[in-house]
Each structure stands twice: as structure tokens, then as C-alpha cells.
C-alpha positions as CSV (number, residue, x, y, z in Angstrom):
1,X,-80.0,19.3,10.4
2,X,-76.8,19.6,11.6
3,X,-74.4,16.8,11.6
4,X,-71.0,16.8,13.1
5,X,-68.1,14.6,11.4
6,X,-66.6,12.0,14.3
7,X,-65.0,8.9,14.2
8,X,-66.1,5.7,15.1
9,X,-63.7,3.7,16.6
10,X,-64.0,-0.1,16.8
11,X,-62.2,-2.4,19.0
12,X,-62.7,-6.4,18.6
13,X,-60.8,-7.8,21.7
14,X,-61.1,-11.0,24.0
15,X,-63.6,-10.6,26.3
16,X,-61.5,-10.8,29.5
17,X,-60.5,-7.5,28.6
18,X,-63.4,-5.7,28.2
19,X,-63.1,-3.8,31.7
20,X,-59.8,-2.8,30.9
21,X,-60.3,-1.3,27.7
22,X,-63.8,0.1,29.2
23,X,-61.7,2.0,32.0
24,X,-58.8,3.4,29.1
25,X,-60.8,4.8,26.1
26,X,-62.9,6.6,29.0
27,X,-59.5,7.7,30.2
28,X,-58.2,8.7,27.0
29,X,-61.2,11.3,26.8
30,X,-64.4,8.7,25.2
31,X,-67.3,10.1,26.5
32,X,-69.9,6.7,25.9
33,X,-69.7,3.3,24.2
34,X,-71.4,-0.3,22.8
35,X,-70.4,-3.6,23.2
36,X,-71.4,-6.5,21.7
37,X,-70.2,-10.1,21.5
38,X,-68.0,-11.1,18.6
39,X,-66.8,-13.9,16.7
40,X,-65.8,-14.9,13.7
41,X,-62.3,-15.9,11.9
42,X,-59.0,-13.9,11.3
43,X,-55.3,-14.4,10.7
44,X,-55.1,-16.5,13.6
45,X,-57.9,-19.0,12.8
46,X,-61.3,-19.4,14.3
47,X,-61.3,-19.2,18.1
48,X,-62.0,-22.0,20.2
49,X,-65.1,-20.4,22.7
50,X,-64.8,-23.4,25.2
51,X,-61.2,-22.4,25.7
52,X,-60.7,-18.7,24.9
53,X,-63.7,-17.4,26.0
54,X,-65.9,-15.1,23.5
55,X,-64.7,-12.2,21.8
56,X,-66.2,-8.6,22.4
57,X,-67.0,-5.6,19.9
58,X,-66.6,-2.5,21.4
59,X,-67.5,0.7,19.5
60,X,-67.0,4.5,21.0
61,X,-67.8,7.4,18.9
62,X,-65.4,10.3,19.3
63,X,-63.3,13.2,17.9
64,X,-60.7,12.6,16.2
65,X,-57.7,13.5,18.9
66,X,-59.5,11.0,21.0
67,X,-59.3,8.5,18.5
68,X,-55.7,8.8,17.6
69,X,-54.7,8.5,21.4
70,X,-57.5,5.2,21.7
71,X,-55.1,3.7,18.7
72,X,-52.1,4.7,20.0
73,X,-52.8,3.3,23.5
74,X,-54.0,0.1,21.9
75,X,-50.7,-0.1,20.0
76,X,-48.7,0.0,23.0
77,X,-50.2,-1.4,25.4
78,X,-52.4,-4.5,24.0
79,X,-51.8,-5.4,20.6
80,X,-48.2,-7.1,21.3
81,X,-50.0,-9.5,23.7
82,X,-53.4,-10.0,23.1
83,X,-55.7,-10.7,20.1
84,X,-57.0,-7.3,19.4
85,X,-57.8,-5.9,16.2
86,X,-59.1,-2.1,15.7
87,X,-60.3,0.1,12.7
88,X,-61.4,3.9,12.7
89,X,-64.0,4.6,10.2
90,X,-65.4,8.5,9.5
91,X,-69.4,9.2,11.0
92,X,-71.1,12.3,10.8
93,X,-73.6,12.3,13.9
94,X,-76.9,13.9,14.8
95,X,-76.8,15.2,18.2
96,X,-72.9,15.2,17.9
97,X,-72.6,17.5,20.7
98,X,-73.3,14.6,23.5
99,X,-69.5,13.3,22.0
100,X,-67.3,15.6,22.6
């Protein structure tokens, strides 16, 4: 079997974004992704859904270049005005070649 080592990068954002962020980690080089609804409670409390709207999970499995410009963009661009959190965790895939 061969497994190729990837990164799986995950992106817990307000849902109002979700086309935005869609549109840059395929710009920044992501070749697929998942999303799933979120919630739960951070630093800034427990969100209030009839206000805020839900949050979103999106995950994206990709090489690690791709990664580093998916956090990068995310540190610029989003993070100093919404509530977006995002982690990178190490994945070795089957079938890696469909990611990069």
C-alpha cells in the first residue's frame, strides 16, 4: 500500500464565510474539501445561533506548501476580523495522488 504523508488542514469559521474561504484555499492550490457544521465553545464564549448564524468546519487535505500559504492567507486576511480558528494536523493518505 502506498501512503503519501499530507496535511490536513482544518478551518472552523462563521458560516457567512464559507464561500469566501471555498473560493481562496482553491486559489491557494487545494485541490478538494469537506464541510460540516460546527459549534461548540471557545475563548470567546458559546455562540448565540439565533444571532450569529452557525459555524462551519471546513477540512482540505493538501501538501504541505499549500498548507503554509492556506495559514498564511488566513492570518492576514481573516483572523483580525472574524472568528476563525485553524490547526494543521499530519495524514498519510491512500490514493494521495488525487491531492496534489
Amino acid at each position: 500500500m502506498n501512503l503519501v504523508p499530507l496535511k490536513l488542514v482544518t478551518i472552523v469559521a462563521e458560516s457567512i464565510l464559507e464561500k469566501k474561504l471555498v473560493e481562496e484555499i482553491k486559489r491557494l492550490g487545494a485541490k478538494g474539501y469537506t464541510i460540516v457544521p460546527a459549534r461548540g465553545e471557545g475563548s470567546r464564549g458559546m455562540r448565540s445561533l439565533d444571532w450569529e448564524g452557525q459555524n462551519i468546519r471546513l477540512e482540505t487535505i493538501v501538501p504541505e506548501e499549500v498548507a503554509l500559504r492556506i495559514l498564511a492567507r488566513l492570518q492576514e486576511a481573516y483572523f483580525p476580523h472574524y472568528a476563525v480558528i485553524a490547526y494543521v494536523e499530519n495524514v498519510f493518505v491512500v490514493r494521495g495522488e488525487k491531492y496534489v
